[in-house]
N, C-alpha and C positions, 0 to 999 in steps of 0.2 A: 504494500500500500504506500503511495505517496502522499505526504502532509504539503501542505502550503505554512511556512514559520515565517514569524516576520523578523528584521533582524535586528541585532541589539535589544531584547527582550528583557536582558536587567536594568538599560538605560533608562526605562518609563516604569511608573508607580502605576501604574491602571490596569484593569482586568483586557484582555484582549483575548478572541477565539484564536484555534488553530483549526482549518479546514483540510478536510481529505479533498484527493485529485477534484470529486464529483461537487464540491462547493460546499458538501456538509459539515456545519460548524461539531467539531469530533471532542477537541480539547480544549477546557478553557485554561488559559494561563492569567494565574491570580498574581501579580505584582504589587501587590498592596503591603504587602510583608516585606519585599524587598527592602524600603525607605526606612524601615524600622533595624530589621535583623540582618540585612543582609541574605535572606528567604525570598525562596520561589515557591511557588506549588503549581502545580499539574491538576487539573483537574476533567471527571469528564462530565459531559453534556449534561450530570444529570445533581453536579457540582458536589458528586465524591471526591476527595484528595485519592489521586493517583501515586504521585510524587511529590517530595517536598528536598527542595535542594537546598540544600548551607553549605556558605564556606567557612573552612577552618578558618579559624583563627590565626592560630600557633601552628604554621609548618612552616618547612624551610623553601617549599615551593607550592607556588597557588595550589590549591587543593580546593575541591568540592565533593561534598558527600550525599547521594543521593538515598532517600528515605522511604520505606512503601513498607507501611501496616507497623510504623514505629522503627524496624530496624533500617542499619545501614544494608544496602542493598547494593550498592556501588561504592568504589571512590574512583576519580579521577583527577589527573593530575599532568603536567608536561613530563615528558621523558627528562630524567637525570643528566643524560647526556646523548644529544642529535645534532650531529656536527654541521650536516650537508643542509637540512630540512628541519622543520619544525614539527614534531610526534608526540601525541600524548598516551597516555596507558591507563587504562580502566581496570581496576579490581575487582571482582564480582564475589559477593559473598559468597558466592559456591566453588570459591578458588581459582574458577575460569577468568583468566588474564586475557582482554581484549586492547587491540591495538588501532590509535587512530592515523594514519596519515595519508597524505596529499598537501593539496593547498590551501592554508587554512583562509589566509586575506581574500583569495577569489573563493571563496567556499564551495571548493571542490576537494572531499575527502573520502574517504571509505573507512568505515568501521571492519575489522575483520577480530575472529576469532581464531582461536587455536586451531592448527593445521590449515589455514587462508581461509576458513568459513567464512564469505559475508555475511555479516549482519545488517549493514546500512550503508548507506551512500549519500552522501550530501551535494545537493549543486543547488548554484544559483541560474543555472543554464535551463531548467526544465518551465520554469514561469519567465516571462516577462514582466513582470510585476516587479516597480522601483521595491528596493528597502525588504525586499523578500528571497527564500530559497528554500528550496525542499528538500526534506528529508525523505527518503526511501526506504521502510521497515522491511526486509526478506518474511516472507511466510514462514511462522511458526516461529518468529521471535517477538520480543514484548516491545509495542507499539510505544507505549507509555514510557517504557526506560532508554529506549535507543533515543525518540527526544529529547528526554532530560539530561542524556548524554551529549547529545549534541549542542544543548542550549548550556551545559557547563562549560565545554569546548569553547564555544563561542564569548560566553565570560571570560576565561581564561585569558584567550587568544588575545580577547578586547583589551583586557588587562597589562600585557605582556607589549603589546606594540604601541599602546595610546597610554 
């Protein structure tokens, strides 16, 4: 499934939809926490918390922890050391290490798993649409956290060049 995200999501305090390919409003993202805690939430249509993203505080590099039913569910983080390119690395509570790279500034990256599984793909290429770019969820992964992954990326990133 492909989402329509709009971009810099932590930039703005206000609630905004994310829409699936077909225009249907699928996620809301609650930014209202943000201006307070430094908080995201994910939410869907039906305004259950999907995800709830924080960043640490206290690490030695940006970090964000992504959140679903109380636990940490993710962390992400930039790679330690990416000499050539800019990569980040996702830790999934089930020990599954996922890896992001491509290009983060034109947002065009790919999410993979262990043994080169895709999980997601991100471009700004698929909409024409100013200030927006889609994410790509593979079938039979979570809709919900490949976002959130992607929308910490995109903090990160933000964070890191600006």
């Amino acid at each position: 499934m492909r989402y329509l995200v709009r971009e810099r999501i932590f930039s703005i305090a206000d609630d905004f939809w994310i829409e699936d390919e077909d225009g249907n409003q699928v996620f809301l993202v609650d930014g209202k926490a943000l201006s307070l805690h430094d908080t995201f939430e994910l939410k869907d249509a039906a305004g259950n918390i999907l995800t709830r993203i924080r960043k640490r505080l206290f690490a030695l590099r940006d970090t964000m922890d992504i959140e679903a039913g109380g636990e940490v569910v993710a962390t992400v983080r930039a790679a330690f050391f990416s000499p050539f390119r800019h990569r980040y690395v996702v830790d999934l509570a089930s020990g599954e290490q996922l890896e992001a790279a491509g290009e983060f500034t034109d947002k065009d990256w790919q999410l993979t798993g262990e043994g080169g599984r895709v999980v997601g793909q991100i471009s700004r290429h698929w909409f024409k649409i100013r200030d927006t770019y889609g994410v790509e969820v593979e079938p039979g992964e979570d809709d919900a956290l490949v976002i959130s992954i992607a929308a910490c990326i995109d903090r990160i990133h933000e964070g890191e060049v600006g």
